[in-house]
C-alpha positions in Angstrom: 0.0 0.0 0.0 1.3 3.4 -0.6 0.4 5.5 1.7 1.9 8.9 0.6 0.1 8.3 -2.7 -3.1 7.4 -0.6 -2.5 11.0 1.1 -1.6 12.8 -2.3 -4.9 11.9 -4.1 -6.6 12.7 -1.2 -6.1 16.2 -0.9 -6.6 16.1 -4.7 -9.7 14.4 -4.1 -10.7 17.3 -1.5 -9.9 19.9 -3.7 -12.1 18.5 -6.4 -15.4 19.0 -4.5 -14.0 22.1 -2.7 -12.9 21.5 0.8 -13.1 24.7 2.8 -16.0 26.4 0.6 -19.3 26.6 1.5 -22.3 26.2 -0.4 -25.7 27.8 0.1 -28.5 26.2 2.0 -31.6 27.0 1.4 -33.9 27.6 4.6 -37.6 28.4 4.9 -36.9 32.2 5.7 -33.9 32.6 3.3 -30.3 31.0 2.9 -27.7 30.3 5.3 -23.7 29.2 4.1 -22.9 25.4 5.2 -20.0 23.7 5.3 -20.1 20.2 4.1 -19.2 18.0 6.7 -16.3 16.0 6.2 -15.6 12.1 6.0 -13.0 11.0 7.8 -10.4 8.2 6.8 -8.4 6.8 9.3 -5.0 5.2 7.9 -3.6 2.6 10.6 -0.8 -0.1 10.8 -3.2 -2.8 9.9 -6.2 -1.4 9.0 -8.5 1.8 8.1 -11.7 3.0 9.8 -14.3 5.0 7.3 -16.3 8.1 8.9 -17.6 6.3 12.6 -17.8 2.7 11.0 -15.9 -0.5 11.9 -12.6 -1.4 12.0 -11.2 -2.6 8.1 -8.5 -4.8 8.1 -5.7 -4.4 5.1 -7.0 -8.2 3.9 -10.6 -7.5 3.6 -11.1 -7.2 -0.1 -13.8 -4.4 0.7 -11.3 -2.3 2.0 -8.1 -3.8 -0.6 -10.7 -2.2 -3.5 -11.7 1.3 -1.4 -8.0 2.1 -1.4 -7.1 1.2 -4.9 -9.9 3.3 -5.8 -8.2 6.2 -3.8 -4.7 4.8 -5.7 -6.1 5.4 -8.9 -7.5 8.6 -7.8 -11.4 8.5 -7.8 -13.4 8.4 -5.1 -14.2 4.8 -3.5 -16.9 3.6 -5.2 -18.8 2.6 -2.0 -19.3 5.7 -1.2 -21.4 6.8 -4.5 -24.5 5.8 -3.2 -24.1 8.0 -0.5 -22.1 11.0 -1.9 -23.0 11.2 -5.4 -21.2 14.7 -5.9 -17.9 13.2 -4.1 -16.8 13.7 -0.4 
């Protein structure tokens, strides 16, 4: 696994769908700025954690395709259901 490309096309991935900018909300009485809220990726010796969910083991071919994905530089695909526009 390489984990300083992993960290590279992350912030490339971040900057695609504009991390720090907020977007417009609109609200019953008007609009309000939002930030998105962020998903967190955990990187560890043995294993990632996605946003709050369970521990991933390196071996699990769940988590051996979400980081190619990231390798390759696109967003995991099991995360399009959920973040369409990208996270």
């Amino acid at each position: 696994i390489d984990f300083d490309l992993i960290l590279e096309n992350i912030k490339d991935l971040n900057s695609l769908v504009g991390e720090g900018i907020s977007q417009i909300e609109h609200t019953p009485r008007g609009a309000r700025l939002r930030r998105p809220e962020p998903l967190p990726l955990t990187l560890y010796q043995n294993g990632i954690i996605v946003g709050h969910g369970a521990f991933r083991p390196y071996q699990h071919p769940a988590t051996q395709q979400c980081l190619q994905d990231i390798m390759d530089g696109y967003f995991p695909s099991e995360l399009q259901p959920h973040y369409p526009d990208g996270v």
